[in-house]
N, C-alpha and C positions, 0 to 999 in steps of 0.2 A: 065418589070415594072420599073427597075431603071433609063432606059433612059427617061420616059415618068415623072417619077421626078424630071428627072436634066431640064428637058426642062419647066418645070413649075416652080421650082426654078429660072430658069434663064429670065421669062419674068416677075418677079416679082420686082413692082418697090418699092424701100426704102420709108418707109414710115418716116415722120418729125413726133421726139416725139414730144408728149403733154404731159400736168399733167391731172391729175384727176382732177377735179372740185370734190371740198369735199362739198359743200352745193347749195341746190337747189336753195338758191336765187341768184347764182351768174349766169352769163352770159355763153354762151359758150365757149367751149375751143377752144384755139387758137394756132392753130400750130408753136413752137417756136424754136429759132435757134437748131440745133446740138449741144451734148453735155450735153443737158436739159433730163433730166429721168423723168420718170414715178414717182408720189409715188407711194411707193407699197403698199395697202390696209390695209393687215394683218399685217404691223409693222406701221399703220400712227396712233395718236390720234388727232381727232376734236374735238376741241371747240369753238362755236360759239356764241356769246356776240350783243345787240343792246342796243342803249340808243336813248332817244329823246333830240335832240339839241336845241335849244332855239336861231336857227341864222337859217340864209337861207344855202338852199344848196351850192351853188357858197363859199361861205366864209368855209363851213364842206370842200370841195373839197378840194379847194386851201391849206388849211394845209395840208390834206393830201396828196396831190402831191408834197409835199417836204419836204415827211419821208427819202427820200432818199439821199433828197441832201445835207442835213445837219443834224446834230447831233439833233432826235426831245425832247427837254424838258419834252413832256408831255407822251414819250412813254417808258418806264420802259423794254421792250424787246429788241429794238435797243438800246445798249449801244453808239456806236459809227459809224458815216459812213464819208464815203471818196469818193466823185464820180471820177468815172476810165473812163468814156465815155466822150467824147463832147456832145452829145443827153441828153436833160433833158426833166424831166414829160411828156414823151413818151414810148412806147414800145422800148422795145431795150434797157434803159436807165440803166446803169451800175454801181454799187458802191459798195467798198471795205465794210464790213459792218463787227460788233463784235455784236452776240446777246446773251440774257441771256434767257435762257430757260428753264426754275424752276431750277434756280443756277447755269447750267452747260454754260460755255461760249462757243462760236461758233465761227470760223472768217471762211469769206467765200465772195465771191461776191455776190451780190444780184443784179437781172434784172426785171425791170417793164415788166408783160407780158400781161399785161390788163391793158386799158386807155380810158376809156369811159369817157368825159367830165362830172361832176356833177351827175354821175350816178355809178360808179363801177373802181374800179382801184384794180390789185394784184401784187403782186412783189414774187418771187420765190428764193431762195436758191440754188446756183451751185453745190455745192459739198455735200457729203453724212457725218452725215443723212438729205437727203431732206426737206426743211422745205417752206411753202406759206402760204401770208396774203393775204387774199379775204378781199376785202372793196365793201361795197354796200350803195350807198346812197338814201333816198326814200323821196320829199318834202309831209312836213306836213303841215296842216292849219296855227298850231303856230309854226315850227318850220321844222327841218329835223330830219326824223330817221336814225340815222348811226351804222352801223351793221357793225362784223367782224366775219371771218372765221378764224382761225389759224389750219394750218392742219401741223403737223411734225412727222416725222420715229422717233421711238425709234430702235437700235440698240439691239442687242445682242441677244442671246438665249431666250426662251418663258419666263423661266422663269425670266429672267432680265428684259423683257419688261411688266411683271404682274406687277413687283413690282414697276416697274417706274412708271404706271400708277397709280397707288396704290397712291405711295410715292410725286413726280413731279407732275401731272396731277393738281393737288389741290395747286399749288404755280402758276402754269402757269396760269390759270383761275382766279384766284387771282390778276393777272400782268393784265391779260383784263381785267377785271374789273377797275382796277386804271387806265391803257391807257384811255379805255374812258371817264369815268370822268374826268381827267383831260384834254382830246382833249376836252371837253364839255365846259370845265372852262375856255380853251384858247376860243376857237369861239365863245363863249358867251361872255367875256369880249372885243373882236374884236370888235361884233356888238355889246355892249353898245358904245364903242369908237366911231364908226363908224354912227350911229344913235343921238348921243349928240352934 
């Protein structure tokens, strides 16, 4: 029996991690370079946030395609980024990044791993604890609806992670909430600009 498992071990081919997709409305997963982990389930917390925007999609998008390449104003999670790749507002697309995560600071690379034009873009977290934004865009009559997924590991023993949930959870959701109102306040002041 042991050989008849090394020989099934050995025509097994490697498979390319993925993340978890943490919300239904976002797009399939997409198989991303080496290096990139899993979240793992039982240590991630989602929180997922939508507002209606009052500009066309194309204008929602376009901001949000360069959360990464520059320091966003209106995003209270990213404190700081620094792009580390030639590739911009693509998959692949790379930057040194510092994020605030109900208080605690992060620094880490961040990689766009979703790029779906005016419809869906996510950016992942390299190092551990793993952290992913799902952006989902949806046109409206008067406007576009822009949705976010924040999915991140809490760290430590159950009990460290009750309490973070607990304690954190309710500042983080707090930060989505101000992100998009304020990405709302930036693309809506755009498209008066833009419209006058």
């Amino acid at each position: 029996m042991a050989r008849g498992s090394r020989k099934k071990k050995k025509n097994r081919q490697p498979k390319l991690p993925t993340i978890v997709s943490p919300s239904a409305r976002t797009t399939e997963n997409a198989p991303l370079p080496l290096g990139v982990a899993k979240l793992q389930p039982d240590k991630t917390v989602l929180i997922s946030k939508e507002i209606l925007v009052m500009a066309p999609v194309e204008s929602c998008f376009g901001i949000l395609a360069k959360q990464l390449e520059q320091s966003p104003q209106w995003d209270p999670i990213i404190v700081n980024v620094r792009p580390v790749s030639e590739s911009r507002g693509r998959i692949g697309a790379t930057s040194q990044v510092t994020l605030n995560l109900g208080g605690k600071k992060l620094e880490s690379l961040a990689m766009i791993s979703r790029y779906r034009p005016n419809r869906a873009l996510s950016w992942v977290r390299s190092k551990k604890p793993k952290a992913r934004e799902d952006w989902w865009l949806e046109p409206k009559p008067r406007g576009t609806m822009v949705g976010v997924t924040l999915a991140h590991e809490v760290t430590g023993w159950v009990i460290g992670r009750f309490l973070y949930k607990i304690l954190h959870r309710k500042k983080v959701a707090e930060d989505l909430d101000k992100m998009l109102a304020q990405l709302k306040a930036v693309a809506e002041s755009i498209n008066r600009n833009q419209t006058a």
